[in-house]
MIGUZA-196111 format. One record per residue (C-alpha): residue number from 1; residue in one letter; y, z, x. Coordinates in pm, 1 decimal. Each point is the difference from the previous one (the first is absolute). Example, Ala and Ser with C-alpha at 12.3 -4.5 7.8 and 13.67 -1.06 7.14 Angstrom:
<pt n="1" res="A" y="-450.0" z="780.0" x="1230.0"/>
<pt n="2" res="S" y="344.0" z="-66.0" x="137.0"/>
REM end
This chain:
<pt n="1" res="X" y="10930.5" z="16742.3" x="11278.9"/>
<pt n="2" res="X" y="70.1" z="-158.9" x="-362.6"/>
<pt n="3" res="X" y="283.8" z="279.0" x="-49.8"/>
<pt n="4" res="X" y="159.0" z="-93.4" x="343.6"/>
<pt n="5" res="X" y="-36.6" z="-414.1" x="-106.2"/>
<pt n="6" res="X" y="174.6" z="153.0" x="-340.0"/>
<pt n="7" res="X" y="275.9" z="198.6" x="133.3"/>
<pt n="8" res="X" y="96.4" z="-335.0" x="271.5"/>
<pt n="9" res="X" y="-4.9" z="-234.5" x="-351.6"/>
<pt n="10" res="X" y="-296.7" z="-233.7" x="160.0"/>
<pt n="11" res="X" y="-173.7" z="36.2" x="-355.4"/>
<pt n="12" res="X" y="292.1" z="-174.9" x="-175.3"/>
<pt n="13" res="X" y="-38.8" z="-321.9" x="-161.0"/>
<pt n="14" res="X" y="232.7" z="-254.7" x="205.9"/>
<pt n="15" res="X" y="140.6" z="-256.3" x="-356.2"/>
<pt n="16" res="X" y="210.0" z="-147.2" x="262.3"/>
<pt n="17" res="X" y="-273.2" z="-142.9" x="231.5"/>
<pt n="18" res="X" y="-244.3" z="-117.8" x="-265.1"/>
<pt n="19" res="X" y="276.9" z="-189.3" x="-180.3"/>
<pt n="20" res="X" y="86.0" z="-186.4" x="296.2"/>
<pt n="21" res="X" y="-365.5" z="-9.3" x="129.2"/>
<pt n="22" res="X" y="-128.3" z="-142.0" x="-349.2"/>
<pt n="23" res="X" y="294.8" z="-223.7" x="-6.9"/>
<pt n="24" res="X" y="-37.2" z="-171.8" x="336.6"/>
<pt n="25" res="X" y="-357.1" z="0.4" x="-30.4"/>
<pt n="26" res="X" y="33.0" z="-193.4" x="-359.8"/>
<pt n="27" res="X" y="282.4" z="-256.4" x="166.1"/>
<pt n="28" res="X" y="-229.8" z="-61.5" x="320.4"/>
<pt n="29" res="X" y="-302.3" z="-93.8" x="-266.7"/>
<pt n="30" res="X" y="195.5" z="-148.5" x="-236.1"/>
<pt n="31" res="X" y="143.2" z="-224.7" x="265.0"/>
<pt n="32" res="X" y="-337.4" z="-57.0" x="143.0"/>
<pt n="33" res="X" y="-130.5" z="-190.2" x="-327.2"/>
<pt n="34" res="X" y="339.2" z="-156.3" x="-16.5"/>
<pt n="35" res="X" y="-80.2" z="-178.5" x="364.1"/>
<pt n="36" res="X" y="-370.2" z="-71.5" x="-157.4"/>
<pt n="37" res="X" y="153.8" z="-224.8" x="-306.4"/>
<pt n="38" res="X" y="272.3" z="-158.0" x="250.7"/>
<pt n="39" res="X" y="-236.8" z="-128.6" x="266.4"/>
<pt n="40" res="X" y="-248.3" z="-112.4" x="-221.0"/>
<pt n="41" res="X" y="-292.7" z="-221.6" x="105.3"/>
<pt n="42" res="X" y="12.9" z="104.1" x="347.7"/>
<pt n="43" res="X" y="-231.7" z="146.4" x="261.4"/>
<pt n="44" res="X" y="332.3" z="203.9" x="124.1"/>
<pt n="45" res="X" y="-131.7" z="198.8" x="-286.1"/>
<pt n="46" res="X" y="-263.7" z="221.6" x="208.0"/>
<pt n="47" res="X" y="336.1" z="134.1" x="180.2"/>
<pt n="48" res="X" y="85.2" z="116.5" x="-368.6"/>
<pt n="49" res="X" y="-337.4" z="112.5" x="-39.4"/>
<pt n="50" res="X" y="18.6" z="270.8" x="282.8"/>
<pt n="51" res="X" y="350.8" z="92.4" x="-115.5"/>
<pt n="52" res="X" y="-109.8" z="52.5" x="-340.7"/>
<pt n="53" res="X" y="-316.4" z="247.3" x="133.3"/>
<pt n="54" res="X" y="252.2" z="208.7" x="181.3"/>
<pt n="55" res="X" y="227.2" z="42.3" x="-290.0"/>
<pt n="56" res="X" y="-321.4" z="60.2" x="-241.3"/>
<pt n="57" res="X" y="-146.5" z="308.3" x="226.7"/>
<pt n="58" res="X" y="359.2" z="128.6" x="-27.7"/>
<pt n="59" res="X" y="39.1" z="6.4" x="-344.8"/>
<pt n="60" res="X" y="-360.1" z="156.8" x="31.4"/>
<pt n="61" res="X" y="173.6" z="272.4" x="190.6"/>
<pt n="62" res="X" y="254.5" z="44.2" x="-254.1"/>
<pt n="63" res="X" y="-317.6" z="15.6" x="-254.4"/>
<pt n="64" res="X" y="-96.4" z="283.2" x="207.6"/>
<pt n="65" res="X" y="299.9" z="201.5" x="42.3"/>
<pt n="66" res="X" y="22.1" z="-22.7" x="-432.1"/>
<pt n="67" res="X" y="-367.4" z="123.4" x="-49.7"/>
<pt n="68" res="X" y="69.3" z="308.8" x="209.5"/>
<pt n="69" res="X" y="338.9" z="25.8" x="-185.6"/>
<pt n="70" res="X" y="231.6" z="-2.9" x="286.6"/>
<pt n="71" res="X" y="264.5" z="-206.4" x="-177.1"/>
<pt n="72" res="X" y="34.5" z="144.7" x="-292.0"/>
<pt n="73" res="X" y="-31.5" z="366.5" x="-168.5"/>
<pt n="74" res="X" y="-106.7" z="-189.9" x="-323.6"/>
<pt n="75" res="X" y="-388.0" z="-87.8" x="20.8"/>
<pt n="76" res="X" y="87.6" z="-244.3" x="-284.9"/>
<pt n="77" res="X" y="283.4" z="-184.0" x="244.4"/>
<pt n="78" res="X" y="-206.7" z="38.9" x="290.0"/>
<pt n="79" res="X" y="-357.8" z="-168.4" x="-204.4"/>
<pt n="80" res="X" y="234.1" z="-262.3" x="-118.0"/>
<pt n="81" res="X" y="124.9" z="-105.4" x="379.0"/>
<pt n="82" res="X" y="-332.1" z="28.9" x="67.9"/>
<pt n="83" res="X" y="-179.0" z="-256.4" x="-218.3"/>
<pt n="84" res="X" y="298.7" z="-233.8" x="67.2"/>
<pt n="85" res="X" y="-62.6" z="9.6" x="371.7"/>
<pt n="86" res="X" y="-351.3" z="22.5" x="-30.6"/>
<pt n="87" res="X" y="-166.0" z="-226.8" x="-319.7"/>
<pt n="88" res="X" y="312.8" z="-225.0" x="-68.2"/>
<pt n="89" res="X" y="120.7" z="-71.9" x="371.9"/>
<pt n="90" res="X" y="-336.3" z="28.3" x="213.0"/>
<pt n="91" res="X" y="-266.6" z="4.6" x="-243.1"/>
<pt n="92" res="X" y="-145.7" z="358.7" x="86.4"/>
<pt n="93" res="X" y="-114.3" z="206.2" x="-268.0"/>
<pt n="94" res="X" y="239.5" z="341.2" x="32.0"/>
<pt n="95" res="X" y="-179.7" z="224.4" x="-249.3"/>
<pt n="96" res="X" y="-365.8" z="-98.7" x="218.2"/>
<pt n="97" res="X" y="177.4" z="11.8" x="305.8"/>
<pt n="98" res="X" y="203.1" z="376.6" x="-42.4"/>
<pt n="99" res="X" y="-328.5" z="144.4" x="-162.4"/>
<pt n="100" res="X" y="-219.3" z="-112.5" x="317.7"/>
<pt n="101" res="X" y="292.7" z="85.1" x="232.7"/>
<pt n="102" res="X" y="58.2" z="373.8" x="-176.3"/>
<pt n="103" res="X" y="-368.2" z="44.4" x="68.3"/>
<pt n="104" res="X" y="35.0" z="-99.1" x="332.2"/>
<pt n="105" res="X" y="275.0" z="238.3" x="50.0"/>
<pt n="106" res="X" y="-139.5" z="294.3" x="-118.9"/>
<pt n="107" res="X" y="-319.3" z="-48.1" x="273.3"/>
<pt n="108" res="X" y="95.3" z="-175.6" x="232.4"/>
<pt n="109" res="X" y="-265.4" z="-168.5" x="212.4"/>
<pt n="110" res="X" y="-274.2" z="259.5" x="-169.7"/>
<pt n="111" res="X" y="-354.2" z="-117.9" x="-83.6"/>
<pt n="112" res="X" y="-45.1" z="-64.8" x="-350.6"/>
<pt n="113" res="X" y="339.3" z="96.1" x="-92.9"/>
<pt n="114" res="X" y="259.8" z="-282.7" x="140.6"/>
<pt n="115" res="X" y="-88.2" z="-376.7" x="-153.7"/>
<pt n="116" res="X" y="175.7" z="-113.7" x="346.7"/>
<pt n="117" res="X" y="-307.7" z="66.5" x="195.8"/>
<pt n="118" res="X" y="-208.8" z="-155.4" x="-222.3"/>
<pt n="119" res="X" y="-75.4" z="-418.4" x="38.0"/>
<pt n="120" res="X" y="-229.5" z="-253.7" x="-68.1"/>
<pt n="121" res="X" y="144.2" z="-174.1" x="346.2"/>
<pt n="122" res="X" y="21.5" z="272.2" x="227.6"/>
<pt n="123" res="X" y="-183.0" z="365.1" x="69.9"/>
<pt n="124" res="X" y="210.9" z="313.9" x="109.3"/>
<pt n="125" res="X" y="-304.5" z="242.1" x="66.2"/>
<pt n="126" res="X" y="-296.0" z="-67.3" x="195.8"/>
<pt n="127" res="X" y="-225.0" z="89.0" x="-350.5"/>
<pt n="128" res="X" y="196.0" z="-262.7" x="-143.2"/>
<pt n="129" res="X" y="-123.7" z="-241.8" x="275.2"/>
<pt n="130" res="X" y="-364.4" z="102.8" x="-4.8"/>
<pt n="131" res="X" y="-2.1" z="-66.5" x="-390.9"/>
<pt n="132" res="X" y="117.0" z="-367.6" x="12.1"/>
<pt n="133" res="X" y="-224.5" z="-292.6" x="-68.0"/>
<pt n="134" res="X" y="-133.7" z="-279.6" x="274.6"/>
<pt n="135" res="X" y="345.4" z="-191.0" x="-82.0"/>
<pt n="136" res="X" y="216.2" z="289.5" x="-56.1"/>
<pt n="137" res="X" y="-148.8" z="138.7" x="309.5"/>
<pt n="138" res="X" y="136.9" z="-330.6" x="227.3"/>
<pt n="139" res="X" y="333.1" z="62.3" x="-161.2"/>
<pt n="140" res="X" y="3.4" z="366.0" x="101.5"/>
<pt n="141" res="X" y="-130.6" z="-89.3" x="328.7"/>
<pt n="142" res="X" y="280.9" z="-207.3" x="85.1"/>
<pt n="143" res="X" y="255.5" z="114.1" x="-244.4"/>
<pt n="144" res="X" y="228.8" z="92.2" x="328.0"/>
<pt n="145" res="X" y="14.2" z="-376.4" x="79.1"/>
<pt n="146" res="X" y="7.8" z="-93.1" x="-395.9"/>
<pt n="147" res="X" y="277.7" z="285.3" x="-84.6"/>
<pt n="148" res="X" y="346.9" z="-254.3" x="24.9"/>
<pt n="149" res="X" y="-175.1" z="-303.5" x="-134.1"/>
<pt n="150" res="X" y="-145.7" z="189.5" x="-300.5"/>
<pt n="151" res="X" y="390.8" z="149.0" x="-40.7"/>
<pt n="152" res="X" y="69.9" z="-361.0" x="-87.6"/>
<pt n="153" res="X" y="-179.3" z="-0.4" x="-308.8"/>
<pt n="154" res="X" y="134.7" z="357.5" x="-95.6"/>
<pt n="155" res="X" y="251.6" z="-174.3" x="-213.5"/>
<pt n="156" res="X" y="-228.0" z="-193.8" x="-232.4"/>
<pt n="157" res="X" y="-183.0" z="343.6" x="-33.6"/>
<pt n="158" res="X" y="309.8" z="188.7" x="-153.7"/>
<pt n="159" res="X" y="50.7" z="-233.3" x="-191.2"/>
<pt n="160" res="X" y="-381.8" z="-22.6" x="-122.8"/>
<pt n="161" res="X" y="-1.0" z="400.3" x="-30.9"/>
<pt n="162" res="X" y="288.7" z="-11.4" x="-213.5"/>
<pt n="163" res="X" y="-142.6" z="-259.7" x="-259.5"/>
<pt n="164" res="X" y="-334.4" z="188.4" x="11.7"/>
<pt n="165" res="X" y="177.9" z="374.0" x="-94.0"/>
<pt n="166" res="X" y="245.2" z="-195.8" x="-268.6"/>
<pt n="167" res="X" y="-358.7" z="-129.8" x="-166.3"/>
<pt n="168" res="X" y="-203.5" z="216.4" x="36.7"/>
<pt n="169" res="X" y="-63.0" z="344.4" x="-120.2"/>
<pt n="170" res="X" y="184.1" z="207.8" x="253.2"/>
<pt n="171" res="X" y="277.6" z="205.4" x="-156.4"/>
<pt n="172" res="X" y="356.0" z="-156.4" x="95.7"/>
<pt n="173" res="X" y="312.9" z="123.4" x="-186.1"/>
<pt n="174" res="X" y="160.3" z="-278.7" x="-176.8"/>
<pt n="175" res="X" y="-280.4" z="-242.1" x="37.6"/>
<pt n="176" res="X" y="142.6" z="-299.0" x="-196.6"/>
<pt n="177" res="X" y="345.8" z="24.2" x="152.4"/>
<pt n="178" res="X" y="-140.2" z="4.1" x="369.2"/>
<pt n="179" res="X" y="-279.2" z="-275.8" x="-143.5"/>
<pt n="180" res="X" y="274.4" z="-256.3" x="-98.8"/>
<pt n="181" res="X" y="233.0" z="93.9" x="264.7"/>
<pt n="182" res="X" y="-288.0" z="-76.4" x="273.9"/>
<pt n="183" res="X" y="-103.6" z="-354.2" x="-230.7"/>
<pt n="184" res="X" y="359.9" z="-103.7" x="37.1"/>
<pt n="185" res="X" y="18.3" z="51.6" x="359.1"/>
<pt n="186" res="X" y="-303.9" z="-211.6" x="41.4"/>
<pt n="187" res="X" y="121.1" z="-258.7" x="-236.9"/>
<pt n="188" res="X" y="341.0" z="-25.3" x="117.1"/>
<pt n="189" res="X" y="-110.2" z="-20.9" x="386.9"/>
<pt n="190" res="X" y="-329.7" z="-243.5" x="-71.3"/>
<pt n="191" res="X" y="266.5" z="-244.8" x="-241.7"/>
<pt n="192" res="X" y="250.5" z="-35.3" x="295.3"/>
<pt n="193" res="X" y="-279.6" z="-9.6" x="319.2"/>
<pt n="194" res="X" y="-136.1" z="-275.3" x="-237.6"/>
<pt n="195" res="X" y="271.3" z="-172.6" x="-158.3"/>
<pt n="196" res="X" y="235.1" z="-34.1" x="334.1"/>
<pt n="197" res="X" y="-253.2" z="-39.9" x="285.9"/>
<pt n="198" res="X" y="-281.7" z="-322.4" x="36.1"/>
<pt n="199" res="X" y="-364.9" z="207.2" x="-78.6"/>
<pt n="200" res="X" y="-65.8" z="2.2" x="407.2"/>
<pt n="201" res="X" y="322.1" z="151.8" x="58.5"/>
<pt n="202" res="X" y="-11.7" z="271.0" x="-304.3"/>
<pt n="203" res="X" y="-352.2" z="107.7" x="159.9"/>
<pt n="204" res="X" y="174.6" z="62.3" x="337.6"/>
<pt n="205" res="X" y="277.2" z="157.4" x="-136.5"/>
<pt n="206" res="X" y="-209.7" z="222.5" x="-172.3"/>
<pt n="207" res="X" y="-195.5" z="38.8" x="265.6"/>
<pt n="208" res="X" y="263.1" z="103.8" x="258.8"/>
<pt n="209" res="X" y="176.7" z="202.4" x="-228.1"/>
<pt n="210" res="X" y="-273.5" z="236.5" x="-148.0"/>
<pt n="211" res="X" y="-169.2" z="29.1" x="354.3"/>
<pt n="212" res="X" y="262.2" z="112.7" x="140.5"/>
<pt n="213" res="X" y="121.7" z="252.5" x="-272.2"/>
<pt n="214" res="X" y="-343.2" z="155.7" x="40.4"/>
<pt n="215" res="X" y="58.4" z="-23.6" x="354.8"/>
<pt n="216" res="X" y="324.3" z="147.0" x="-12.0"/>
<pt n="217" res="X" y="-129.7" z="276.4" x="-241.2"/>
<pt n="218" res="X" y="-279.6" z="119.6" x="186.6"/>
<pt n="219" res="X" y="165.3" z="8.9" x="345.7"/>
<pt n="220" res="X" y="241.2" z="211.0" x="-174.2"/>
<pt n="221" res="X" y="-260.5" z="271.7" x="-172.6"/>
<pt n="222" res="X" y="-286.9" z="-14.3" x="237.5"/>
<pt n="223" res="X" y="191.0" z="210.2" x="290.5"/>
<pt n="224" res="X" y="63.1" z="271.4" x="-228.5"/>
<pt n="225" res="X" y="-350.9" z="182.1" x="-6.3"/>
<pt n="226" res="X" y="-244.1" z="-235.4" x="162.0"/>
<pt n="227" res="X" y="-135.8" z="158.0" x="329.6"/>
<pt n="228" res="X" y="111.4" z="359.4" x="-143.5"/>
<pt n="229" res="X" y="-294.9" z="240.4" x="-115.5"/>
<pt n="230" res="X" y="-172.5" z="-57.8" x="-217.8"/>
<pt n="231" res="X" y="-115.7" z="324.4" x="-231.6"/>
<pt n="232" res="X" y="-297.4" z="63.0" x="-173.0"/>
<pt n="233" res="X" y="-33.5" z="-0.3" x="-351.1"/>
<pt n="234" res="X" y="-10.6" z="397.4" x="-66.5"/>
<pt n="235" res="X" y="227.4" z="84.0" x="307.3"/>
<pt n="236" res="X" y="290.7" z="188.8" x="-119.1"/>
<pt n="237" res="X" y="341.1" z="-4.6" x="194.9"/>
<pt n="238" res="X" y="378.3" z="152.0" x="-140.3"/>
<pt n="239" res="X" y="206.4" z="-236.8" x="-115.7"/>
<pt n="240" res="X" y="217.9" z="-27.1" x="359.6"/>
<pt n="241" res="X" y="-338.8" z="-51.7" x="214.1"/>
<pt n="242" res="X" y="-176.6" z="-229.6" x="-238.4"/>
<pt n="243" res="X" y="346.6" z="-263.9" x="4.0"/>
<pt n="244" res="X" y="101.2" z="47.2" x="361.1"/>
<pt n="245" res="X" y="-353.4" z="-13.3" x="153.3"/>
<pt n="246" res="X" y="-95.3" z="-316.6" x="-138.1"/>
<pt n="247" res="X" y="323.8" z="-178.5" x="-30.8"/>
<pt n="248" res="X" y="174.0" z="-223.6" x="340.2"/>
<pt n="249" res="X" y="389.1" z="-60.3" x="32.1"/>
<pt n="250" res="X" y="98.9" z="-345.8" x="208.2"/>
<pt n="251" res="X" y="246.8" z="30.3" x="244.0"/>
<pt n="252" res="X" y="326.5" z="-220.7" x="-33.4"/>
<pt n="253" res="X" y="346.5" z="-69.3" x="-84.1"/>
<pt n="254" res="X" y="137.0" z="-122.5" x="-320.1"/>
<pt n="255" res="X" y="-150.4" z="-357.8" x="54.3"/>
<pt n="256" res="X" y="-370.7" z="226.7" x="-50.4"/>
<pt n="257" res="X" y="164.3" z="213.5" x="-307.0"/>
<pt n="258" res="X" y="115.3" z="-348.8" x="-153.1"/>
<pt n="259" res="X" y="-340.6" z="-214.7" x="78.8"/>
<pt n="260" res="X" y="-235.8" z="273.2" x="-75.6"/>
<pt n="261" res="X" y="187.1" z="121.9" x="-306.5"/>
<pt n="262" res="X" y="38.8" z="327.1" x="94.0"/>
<pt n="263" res="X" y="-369.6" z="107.5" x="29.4"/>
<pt n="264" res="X" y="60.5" z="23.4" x="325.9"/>
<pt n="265" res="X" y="51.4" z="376.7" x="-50.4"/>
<pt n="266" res="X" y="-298.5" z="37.5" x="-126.5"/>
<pt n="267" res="X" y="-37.9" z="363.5" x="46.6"/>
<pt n="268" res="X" y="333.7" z="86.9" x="-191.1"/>
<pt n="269" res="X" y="-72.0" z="-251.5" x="-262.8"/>
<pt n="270" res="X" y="-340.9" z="185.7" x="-80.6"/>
<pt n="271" res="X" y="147.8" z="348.2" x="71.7"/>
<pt n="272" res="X" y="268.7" z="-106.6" x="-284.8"/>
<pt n="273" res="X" y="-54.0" z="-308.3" x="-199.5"/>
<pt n="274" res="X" y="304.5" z="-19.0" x="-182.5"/>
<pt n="275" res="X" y="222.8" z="38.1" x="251.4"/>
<pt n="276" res="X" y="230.0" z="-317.2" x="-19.5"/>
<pt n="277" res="X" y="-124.6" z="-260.5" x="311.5"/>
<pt n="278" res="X" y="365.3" z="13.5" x="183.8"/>
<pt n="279" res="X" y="-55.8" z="362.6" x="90.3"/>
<pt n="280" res="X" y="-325.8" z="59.0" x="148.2"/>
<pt n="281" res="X" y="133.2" z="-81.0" x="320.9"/>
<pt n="282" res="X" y="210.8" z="270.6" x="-0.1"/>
<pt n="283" res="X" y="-272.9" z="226.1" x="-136.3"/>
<pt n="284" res="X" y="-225.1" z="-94.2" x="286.7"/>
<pt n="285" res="X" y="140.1" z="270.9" x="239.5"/>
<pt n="286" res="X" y="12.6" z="319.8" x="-241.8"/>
<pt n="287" res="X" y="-382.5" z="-111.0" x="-62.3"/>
<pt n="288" res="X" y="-128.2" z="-17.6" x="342.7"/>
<pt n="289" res="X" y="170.5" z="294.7" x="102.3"/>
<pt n="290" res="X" y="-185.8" z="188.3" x="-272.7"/>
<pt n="291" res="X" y="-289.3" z="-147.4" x="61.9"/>
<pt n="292" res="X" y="10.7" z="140.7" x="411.9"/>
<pt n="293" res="X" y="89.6" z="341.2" x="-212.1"/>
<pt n="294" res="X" y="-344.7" z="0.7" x="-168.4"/>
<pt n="295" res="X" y="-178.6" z="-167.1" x="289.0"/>
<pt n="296" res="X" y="-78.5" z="-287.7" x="-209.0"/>
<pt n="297" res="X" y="-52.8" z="-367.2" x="179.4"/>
<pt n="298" res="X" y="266.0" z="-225.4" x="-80.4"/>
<pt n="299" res="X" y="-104.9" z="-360.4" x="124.3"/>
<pt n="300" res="X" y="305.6" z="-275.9" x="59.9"/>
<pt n="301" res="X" y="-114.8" z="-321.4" x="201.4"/>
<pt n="302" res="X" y="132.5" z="-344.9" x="46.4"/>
<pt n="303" res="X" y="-35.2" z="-287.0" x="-251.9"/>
<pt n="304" res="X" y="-291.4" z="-199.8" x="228.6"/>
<pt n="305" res="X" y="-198.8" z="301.6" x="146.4"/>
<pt n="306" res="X" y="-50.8" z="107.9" x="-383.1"/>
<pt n="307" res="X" y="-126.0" z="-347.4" x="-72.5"/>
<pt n="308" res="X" y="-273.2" z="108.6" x="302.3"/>
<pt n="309" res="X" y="-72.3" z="299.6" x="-136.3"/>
<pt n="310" res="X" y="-41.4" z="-165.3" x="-342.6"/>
<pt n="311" res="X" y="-266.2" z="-281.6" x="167.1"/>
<pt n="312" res="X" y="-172.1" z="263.6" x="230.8"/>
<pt n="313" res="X" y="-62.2" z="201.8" x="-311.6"/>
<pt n="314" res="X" y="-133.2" z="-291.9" x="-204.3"/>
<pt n="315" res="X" y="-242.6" z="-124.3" x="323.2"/>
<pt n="316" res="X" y="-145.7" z="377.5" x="12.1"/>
<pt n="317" res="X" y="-62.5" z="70.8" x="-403.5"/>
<pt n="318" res="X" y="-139.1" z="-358.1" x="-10.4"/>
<pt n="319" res="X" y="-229.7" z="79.9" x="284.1"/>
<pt n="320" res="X" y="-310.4" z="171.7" x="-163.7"/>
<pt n="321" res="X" y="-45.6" z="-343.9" x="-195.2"/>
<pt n="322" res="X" y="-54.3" z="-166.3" x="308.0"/>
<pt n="323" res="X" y="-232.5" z="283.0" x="127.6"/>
<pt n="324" res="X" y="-265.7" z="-85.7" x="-268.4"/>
<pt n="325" res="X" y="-47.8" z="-366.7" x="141.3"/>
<pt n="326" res="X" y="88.8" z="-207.6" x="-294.3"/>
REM end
């Protein structure tokens, strides 16, 4: 399958797109803040607010594309678009994030192995469930019901996560250039919440803003392998089974590519991580024809019924919690 991918040129890094992706992306944020100091003083702001979330989670997805080096042959290039579009322009650590999200895609959705199934919040597994405490027990009881309000403080616990690794002991690659790149983000963002809006207005903006960029964020991952199996810790798969088992696509047209950044092809993206995010959709047939070849399970659904399959998931791993009466 990667030599037929090869020979149609779907592994080829598309210059073209990113440069007018990054550049559009920058003018839309750039323009954005520009609408922020204009209005000033002004409750019209929370319309700014959601504007600016949307543009952050897509700058995110730019983030994303750089860590798995679809823009660029040059690690070096690709690490610096990445901290710009992570640290400096959304305040998410890149070298914590790619680290945790390499891991991630190396087991994906396997006990012990993937730091995505693995929360404070939420359980995945039943065992997870059974071990929680009185309150964590509650949580996991009703996570289901809990699962979009806790995405709202997802944000604020990126941003936390990133601080933490930069601090702490946790190897990061350039520590002090991601460190002062993530301080000036804060700095620069708290000066101008602070300095243009009244207090009660700079805590809504924040507010707004961050809750829905967590929002935004985890509508966006949480479709990919939520609901799929789940694999225990010594289970052993080949590479195809272990990515196309446990990973989801989403159905749609190019709104769906543009809104969910591409992760909509989910399967692809795992399958082949560097290819560039404007030609998965074109990889998606070659891949699910290969997969009927082998015999292998290839699941596609629509946006909302994945978001079901996400909460029906959550309501029966949190279940075992509420079986023990607390």
């Amino acid at each position: 399958m990667s030599r037929r991918l090869r020979s149609a040129g779907l592994l080829r890094r598309r210059p073209r797109y990113y440069t007018i992706k990054i550049a559009v992306n920058l003018l839309l944020l750039a323009g954005g803040w520009a609408v922020f100091g204009i209005l000033g003083r002004s409750w019209w702001q929370l319309l700014v607010a959601v504007f600016l979330a949307v543009m952050c989670t897509q700058t995110a997805f730019i983030g994303h594309d750089a860590g798995h080096g679809q823009i660029t042959r040059s690690r070096r290039a690709g690490d610096l678009i990445g901290r710009i579009h992570g640290n400096l322009l959304t305040g998410l650590c890149y070298g914590w994030w790619t680290t945790k999200h390499n891991r991630h895609h190396a087991h994906p959705n396997q006990v012990g192995h993937d730091p995505d199934i693995v929360s404070k919040a939420l359980t995945f597994t039943t065992d997870q469930a059974a071990a929680r405490r009185p309150a964590g027990a509650w949580v996991a009881r009703h996570q289901a019901w809990l699962f979009f309000p806790m995405l709202l403080l997802e944000g604020l616990n990126l941003h936390a996560a990133g601080v933490r690794a930069v601090l702490g002991r946790r190897r990061i690659k350039l520590r002090l250039t991601e460190a002062a790149l993530l301080a000036l983000h804060i700095a620069v963002y708290l000066t101008a919440v602070l300095v243009v809006l009244s207090p009660v207005q700079a805590l809504a903006f924040v507010a707004v803003q961050q809750g829905l960029f967590g929002l935004y964020m985890g509508c966006s991952f949480a479709p990919n392998h939520k609901g799929m199996p789940i694999l225990a810790q010594d289970e052993r798969l080949d590479y195809l089974r272990g990515q196309v088992l446990t990973s989801r696509n989403i159905r749609g047209g190019w709104l769906t590519d543009f809104v969910l950044g591409g992760l909509n092809y989910q399967i692809e993206h795992h399958l082949f991580p560097s290819m560039p995010r404007p030609t998965l959709r074109r990889a998606q047939a070659p891949v699910r024809g290969f997969c009927a070849e082998l015999g292998i399970p290839y699941t596609e659904t629509g946006l909302l019924d994945s978001y079901g399959q996400v909460l029906g998931h959550l309501r029966a791993a949190g279940q075992p919690a509420g079986e023990l009466g607390w």
